[in-house]
N, C-alpha and C positions, 0 to 999 in steps of 0.2 A: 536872480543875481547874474545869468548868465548873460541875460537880454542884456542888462542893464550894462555889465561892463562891455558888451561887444555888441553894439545899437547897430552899425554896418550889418551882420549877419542876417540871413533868413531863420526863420523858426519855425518848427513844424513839433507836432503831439503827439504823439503816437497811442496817447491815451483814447483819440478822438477815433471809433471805430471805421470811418470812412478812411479816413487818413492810415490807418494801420493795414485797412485791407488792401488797399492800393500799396504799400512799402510791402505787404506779402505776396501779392502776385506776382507784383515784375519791380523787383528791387534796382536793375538797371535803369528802367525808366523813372522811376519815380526820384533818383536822386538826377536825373537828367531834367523832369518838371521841379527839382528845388535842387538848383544848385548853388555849389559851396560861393563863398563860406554860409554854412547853415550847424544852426545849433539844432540837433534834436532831441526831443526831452522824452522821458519813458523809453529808456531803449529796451528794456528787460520784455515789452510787452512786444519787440520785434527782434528776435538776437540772430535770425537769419541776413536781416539787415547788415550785420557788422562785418560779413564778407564780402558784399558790395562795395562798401565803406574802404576796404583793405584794394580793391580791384581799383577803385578812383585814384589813393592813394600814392600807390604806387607809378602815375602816372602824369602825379602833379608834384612840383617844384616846392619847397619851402614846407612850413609847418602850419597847424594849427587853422585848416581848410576845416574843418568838422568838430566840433564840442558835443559830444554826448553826455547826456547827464540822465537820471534816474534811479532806483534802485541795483544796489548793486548785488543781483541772484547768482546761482549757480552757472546758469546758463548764459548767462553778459560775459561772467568771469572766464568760463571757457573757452566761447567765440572768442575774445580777446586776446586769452592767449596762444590760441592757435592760429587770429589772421593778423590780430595786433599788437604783437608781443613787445617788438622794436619800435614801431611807429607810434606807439600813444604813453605820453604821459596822464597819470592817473590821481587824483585828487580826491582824498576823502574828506566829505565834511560834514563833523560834531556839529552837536547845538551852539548857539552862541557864548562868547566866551565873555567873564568879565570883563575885559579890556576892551570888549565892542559892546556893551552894555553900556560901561561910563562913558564912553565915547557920545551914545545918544542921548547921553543927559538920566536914565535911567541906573536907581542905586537902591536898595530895598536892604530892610532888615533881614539878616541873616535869615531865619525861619520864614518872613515872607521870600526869601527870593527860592528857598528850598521849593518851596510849593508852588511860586508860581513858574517856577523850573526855565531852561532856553532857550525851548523853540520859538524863531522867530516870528510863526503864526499867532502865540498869544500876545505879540507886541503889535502884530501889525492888527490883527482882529478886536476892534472896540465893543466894549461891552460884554463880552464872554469868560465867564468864569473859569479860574486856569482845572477847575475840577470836573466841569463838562467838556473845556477843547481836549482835556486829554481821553474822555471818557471818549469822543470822537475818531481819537489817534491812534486810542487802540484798535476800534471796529473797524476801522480804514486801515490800517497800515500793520498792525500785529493779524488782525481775522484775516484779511484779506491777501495781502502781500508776502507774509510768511507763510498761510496756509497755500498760498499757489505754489511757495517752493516747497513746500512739502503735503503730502497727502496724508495728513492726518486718520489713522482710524476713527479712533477718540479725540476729537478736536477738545471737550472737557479735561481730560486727560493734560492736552499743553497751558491750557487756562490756569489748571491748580499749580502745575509748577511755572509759570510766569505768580501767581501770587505767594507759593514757596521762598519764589527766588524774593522777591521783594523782601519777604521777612526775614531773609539770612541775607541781606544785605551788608556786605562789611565781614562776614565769617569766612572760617575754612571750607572749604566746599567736602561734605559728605555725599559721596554719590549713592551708599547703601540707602543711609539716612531716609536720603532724597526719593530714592526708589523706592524704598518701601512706603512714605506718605504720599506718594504720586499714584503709584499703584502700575509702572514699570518696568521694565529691567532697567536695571543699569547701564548698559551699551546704548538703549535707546535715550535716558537721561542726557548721556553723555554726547546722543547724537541732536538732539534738539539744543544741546547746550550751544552745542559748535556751530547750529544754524542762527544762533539767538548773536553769539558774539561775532560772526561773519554780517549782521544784518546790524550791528553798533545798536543792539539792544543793552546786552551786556558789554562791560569789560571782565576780564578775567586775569589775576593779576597774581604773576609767579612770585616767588618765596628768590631773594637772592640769598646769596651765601657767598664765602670768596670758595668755599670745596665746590665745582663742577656736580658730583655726586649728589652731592647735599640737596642742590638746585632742583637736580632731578627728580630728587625722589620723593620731595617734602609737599605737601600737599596747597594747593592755591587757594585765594578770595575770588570771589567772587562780587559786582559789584552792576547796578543798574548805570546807563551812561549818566541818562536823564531821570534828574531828581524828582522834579513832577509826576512821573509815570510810576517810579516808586509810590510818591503820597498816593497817587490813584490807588495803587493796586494796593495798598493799604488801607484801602479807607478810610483814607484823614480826609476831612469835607473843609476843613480850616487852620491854617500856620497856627491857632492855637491849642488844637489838639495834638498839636505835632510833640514829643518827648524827648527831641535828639539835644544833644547836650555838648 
């Protein structure tokens, strides 16, 4: 999306291990071999990079010399706000939304569009079943990318509660509950929760009240962002074993 709306810029990957060792050695030079405007994608896989970024910055006129984009980990979130706290506006982006679905002509029954879920990868990828691309999304993006921002002992352990969570879909969150069918503590529950909704896996979604008190102390939903990743981790293989009502 980034290419697309801003075709002027250069692009670089950081995903690409040549290209990432060259931005780790001499982060000076290498935005001196690609310079601005350059969009570059994967920052999380260089986040030593984003104080180089801050050192250019400050030394060029105007906005919007640099678009970073990639996952957004612990480590982006930090650099950021210790070199680019003033300097960067920051953009999160959900899965697709209705209004850009109808937009491409695309409009599905309720139940099929539950299942075949937002991401723009199952619109743009022909032929693939929305219950394989996500069976893909997890081993890429949940194994992989969460487990780098955290070190898992028990990697099984985050597995049963990503399919917990699926099932309490829509409920109050019990964190005892939770810990004790996950097998646990509660603090650690609570601390993979906070990575899961930091990573717009979950949302988590508070109790209002007009009493302040109340707000506080009343207990949350929980909710997957992306409806597909739900039917995955449920194992529904088809919109018509689906029973939501």
């Amino acid at each position: 999306m980034a290419k697309a709306l801003f075709k002027d810029y250069g692009f670089v990957n950081l995903e690409d291990s040549a290209i990432r060792r060259e931005a780790e050695a001499d982060p000076r030079g290498f935005l001196i071999n690609h310079p601005s405007p350059l969009i570059i994608d994967e920052i999380q896989r260089c986040p030593s990079l984003v104080s180089q970024i801050q050192a250019n910055v400050d030394e060029m006129d105007g906005y919007g010399r640099y678009i970073i984009t990639g996952s957004f980990q612990k480590e982006v979130r930090k650099a950021i706000a210790e070199s680019l706290a003033t300097r960067t506006a920051v953009a999160h982006l959900l899965p697709l939304s209705f209004d850009e679905l109808e937009k491409e002509g695309i409009t599905l029954p309720r139940n099929d569009q539950i299942f075949t879920g937002f991401m723009p990868g199952i619109y743009s990828t022909k032929g693939i079943a929305p219950s394989e691309y996500y069976m893909y999304y997890r081993a890429v993006h949940l194994d992989k990318d969460i487990r780098e921002e955290k070190n898992f002992a028990d990697p099984n352990l985050f597995h049963t509660l990503l399919d917990i969570l699926a099932g309490r879909a829509g409920q109050i969150i019990n964190y005892t509950s939770i810990s004790n069918d996950v097998g646990a503590s509660s603090a650690i529950i609570k601390e993979w929760m906070a990575l899961l909704e930091n990573a717009y896996i979950i949302y988590i979604l508070h109790p209002w009240s007009r009493n302040a008190t109340s707000r506080a102390v009343k207990s949350p939903k929980t909710y997957l962002i992306e409806t597909a990743l739900l039917t995955s981790l449920a194992r529904i293989s088809s919109p018509k074993e689906s029973s939501i009502s």
